[in-house]
C-alpha positions in Angstrom: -2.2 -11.1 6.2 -1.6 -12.1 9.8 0.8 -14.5 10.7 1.3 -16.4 14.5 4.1 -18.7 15.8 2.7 -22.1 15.6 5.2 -23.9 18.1 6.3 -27.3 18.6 8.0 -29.4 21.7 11.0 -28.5 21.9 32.5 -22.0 -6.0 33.7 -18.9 -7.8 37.3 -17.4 -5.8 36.2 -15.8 -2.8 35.2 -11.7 -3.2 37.9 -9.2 -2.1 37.3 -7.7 1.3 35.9 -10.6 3.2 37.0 -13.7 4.3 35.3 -17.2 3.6 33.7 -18.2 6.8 35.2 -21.0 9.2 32.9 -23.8 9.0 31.9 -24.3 12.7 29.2 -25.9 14.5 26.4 -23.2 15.7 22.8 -24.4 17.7 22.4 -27.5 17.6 22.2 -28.4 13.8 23.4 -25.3 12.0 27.1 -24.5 11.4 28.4 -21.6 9.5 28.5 -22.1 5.8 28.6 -19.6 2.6 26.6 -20.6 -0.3 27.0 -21.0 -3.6 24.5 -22.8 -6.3 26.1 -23.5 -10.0 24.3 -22.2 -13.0 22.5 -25.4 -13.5 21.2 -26.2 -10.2 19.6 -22.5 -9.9 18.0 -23.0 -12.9 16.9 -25.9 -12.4 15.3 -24.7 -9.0 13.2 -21.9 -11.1 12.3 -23.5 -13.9 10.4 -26.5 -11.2 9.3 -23.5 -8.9 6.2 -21.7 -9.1 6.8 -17.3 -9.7 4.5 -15.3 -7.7 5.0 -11.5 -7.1 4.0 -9.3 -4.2 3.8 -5.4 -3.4 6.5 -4.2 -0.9 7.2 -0.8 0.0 5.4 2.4 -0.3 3.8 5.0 -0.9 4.3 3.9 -4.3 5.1 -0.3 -4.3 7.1 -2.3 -6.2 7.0 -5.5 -7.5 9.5 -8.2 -6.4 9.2 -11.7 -7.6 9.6 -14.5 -5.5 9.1 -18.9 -5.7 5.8 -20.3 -4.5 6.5 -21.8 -0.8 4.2 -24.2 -0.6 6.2 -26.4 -3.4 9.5 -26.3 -1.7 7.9 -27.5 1.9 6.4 -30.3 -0.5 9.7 -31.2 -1.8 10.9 -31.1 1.6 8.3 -33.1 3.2 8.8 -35.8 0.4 12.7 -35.5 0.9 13.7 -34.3 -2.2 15.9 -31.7 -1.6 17.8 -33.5 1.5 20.4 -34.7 -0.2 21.5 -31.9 -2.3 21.7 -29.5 0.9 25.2 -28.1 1.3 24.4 -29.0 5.0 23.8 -32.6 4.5 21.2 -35.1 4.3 20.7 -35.1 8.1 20.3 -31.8 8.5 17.8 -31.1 5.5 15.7 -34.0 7.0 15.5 -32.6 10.3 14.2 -29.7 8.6 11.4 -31.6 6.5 10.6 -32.8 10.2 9.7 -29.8 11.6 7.9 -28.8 7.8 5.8 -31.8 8.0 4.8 -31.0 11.8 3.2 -27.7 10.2 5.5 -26.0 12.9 6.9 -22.2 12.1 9.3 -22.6 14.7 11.3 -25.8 15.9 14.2 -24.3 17.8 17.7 -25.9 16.8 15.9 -26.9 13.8 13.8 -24.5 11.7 13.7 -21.2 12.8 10.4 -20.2 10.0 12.8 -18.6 7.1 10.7 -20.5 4.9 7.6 -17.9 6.1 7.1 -14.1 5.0 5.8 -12.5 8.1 3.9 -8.9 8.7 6.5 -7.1 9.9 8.5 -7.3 6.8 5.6 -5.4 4.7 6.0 -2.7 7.5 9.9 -2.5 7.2 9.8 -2.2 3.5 7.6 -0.1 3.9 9.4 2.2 6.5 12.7 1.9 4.5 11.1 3.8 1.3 12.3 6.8 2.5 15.8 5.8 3.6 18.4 6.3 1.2 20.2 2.9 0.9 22.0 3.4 -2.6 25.7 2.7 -2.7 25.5 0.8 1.0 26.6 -2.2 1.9 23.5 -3.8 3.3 23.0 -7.0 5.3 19.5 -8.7 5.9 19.9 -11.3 8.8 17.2 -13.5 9.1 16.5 -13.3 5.6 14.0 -15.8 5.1 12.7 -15.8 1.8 15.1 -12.6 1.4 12.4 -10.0 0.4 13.8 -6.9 2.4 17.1 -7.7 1.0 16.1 -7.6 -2.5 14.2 -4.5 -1.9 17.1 -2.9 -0.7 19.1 -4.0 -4.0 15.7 -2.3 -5.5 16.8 0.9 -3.9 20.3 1.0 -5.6 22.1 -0.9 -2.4 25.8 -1.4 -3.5 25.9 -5.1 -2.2 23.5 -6.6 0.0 24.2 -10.4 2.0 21.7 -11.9 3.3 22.1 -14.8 6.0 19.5 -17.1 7.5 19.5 -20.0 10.2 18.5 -22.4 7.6 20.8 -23.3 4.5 18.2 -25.4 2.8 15.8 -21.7 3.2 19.2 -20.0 1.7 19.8 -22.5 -1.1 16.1 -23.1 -2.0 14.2 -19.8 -2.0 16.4 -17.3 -1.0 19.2 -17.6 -3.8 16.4 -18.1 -6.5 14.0 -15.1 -5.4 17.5 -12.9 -5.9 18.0 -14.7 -8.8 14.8 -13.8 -10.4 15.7 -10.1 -10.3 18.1 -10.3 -13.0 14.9 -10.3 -15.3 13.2 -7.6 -13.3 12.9 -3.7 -13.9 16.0 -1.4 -12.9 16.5 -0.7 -9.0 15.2 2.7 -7.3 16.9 5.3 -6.4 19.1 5.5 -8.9 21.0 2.7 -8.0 23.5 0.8 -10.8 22.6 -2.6 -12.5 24.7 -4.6 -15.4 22.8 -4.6 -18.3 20.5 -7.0 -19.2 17.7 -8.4 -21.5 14.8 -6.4 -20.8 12.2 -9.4 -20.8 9.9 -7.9 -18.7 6.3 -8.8 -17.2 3.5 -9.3 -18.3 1.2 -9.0 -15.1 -0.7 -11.9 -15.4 -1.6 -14.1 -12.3 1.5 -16.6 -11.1 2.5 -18.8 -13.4 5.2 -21.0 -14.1 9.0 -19.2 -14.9 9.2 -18.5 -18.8 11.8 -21.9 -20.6 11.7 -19.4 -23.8 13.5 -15.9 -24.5 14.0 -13.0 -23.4 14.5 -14.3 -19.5 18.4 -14.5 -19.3 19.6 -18.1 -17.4 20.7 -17.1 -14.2 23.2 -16.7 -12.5 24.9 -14.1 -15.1 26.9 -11.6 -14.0 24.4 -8.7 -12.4 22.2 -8.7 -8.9 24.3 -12.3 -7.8 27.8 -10.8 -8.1 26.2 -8.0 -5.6 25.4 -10.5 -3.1 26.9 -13.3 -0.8 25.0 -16.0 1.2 25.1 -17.2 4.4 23.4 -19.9 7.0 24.3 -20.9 10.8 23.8 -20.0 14.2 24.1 -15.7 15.0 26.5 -17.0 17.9 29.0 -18.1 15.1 27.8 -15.2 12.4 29.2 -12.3 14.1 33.0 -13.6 13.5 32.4 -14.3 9.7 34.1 -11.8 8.0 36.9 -11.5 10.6 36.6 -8.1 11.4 37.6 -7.1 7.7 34.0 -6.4 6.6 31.3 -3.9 8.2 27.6 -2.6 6.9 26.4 0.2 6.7 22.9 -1.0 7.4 21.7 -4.3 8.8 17.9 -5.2 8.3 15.7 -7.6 10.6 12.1 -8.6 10.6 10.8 -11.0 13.7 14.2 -11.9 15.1 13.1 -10.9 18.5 10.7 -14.2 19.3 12.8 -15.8 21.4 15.0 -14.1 24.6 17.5 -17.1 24.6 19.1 -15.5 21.7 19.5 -12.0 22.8 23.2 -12.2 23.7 24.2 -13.5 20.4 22.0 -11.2 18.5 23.5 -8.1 20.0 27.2 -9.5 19.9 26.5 -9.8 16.0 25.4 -6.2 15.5 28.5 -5.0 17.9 30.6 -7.1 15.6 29.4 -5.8 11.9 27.9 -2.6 11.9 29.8 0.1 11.2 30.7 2.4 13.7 28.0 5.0 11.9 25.7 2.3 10.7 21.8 1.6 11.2 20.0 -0.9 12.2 16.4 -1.1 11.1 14.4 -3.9 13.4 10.6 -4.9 12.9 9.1 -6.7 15.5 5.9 -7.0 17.1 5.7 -5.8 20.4 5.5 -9.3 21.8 5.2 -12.8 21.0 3.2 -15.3 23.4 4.8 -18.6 24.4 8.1 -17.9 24.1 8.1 -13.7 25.8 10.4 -12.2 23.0 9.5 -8.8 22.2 10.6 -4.8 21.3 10.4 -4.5 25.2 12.7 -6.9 26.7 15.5 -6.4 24.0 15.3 -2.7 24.3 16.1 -3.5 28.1 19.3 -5.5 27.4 20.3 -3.4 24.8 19.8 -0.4 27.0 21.6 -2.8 30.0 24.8 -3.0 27.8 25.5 0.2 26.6 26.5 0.1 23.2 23.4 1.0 21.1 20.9 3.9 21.2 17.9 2.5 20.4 14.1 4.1 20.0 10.9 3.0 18.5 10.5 5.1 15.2 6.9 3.5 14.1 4.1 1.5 15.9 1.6 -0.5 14.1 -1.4 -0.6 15.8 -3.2 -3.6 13.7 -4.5 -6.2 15.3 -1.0 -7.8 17.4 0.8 -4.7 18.3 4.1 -4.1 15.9 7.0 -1.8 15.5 10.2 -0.4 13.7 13.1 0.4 16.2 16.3 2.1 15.2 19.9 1.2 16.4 22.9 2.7 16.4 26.2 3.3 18.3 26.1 5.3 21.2 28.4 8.2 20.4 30.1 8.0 23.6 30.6 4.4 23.6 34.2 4.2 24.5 36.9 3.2 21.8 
């Protein structure tokens, strides 16, 4: 499926070995938060969502379960959800806004998280053959969070995922994690606590089981793995404090818009490891706004901190790619 920018006029005791970010005001709307849902509320947001699954990765796919869409932009159109959001009632009805406008991007407001585009199919299925068991794993710009989850698939030791967007973070990405704890064992070998095998039974999308085997989530398993983030990539790159580094950080369509260039490389300077990949899907270039592979290879290359190279193109229709990243070796200390 094909996907184009439809634009419009402008808890628990923290983890050990990160800090809980500073909440700080990033553009326009979004400051820095870490989220957290309680056993009740999650479960309450899949037993009134709709479960659908997908194919990601290849040559031989896997399943990975996610919430029907359409339902949350429904309960955000009608305001539902704005006054639960950890970012406020303002903020979530902003966001219902810039749903109700049938815009995928409203910068400073919605940034499309609650979209799956094309290039994530092509990154999942680029990373099949990349070992990503026992790595610490961030995917920024998450969205609906399916790269991240396929990277817990592969055995990841702890993945975070962070999007623009808290109500995206707190109503599909949080619950599409969550909905692993009932799923089949991660690839490549990768460790998961036990739990209740309920399995699937393959039938067309229907409604999340109220009845045994599915374990109520959250239980200890694929959450105590992952943290959750939302806010502006301008305040992102301080939020562990320099503690905390991954060894691989994921993104899929992050390159539509040139104005946030700067920030997005200060964020990978700041929290990759100094051996660490970057995986980035992207289509060669996106019309209106004149984002693309080519213009941030050219900053990236003007600053001098990354190698970078195109490892894949996708000739389909709209020209895509997968580009690499990593430390130049002779970046100085």
């Amino acid at each position: 499926m094909e996907f184009k920018f439809n634009f419009a006029a402008a808890g628990p005791p923290e983890e050990q070995g990160a800090e809980r970010p500073p909440a700080e005001a990033g553009r326009s709307c979004a400051g820095l938060r870490e989220h957290r849902l309680a056993q009740e509320e999650l479960e309450r947001r899949l037993e009134a969502g709709l479960v659908e699954e997908l194919e990601v990765g290849g040559p031989q796919p896997i399943q990975i379960r996610h919430l029907n869409v359409w339902l949350l932009e429904q309960a955000l159109n009608q305001g539902a959800e704005a006054e639960s959001l950890d970012e406020g009632a303002e903020a979530g009805l902003r966001l219902s806004g810039a749903i109700a406008s049938h815009s995928d991007l409203v910068p400073g407001v919605y940034e499309g998280g609650l979209k799956i585009w094309e290039c994530t199919f092509d990154l999942a299925a680029y990373l099949s053959a990349v070992l990503l068991a026992g790595l610490r794993v961030l995917d920024l710009g998450c969205g609906a969070g399916l790269l991240g989850i396929f990277a817990l698939r592969k055995g990841a030791a702890e993945v975070h995922f962070q999007d623009y967007n808290g109500a995206v973070i707190e109503g599909l990405t949080l619950p599409n994690v969550a909905l692993m704890e009932e799923d089949e064992p991660p690839l490549d070998g990768g460790q998961r606590p036990d739990a209740d095998d309920g399995g699937r039974d393959g039938e067309p999308p229907v409604k999340r089981r109220k009845s045994p085997p599915s374990p109520p989530p959250p239980e200890p398993g694929v959450l105590s793995r992952c943290r959750f983030f939302s806010g502006d990539w301008s305040r992102f790159g301080k939020v562990h404090g320099g503690s905390f580094k991954y060894d691989v950080i994921l993104m899929s369509e992050t390159l539509y818009n040139p104005d946030y260039y700067g920030d997005l490389h200060d964020v990978l300077c700041s929290l990759l490891s100094q051996d660490g990949t970057v995986y980035l899907a992207t289509k060669t270039h996106y019309f209106g706004v004149g984002g693309g592979i080519h213009l941030f290879e050219s900053l990236v290359k003007q600053k001098k901190v990354f190698d970078i190279q195109t490892v894949k193109v996708i000739d389909d229709g709209l020209q895509r790619c997968i580009a690499t990243m990593s430390f130049r070796k002779d970046k100085p200390s």
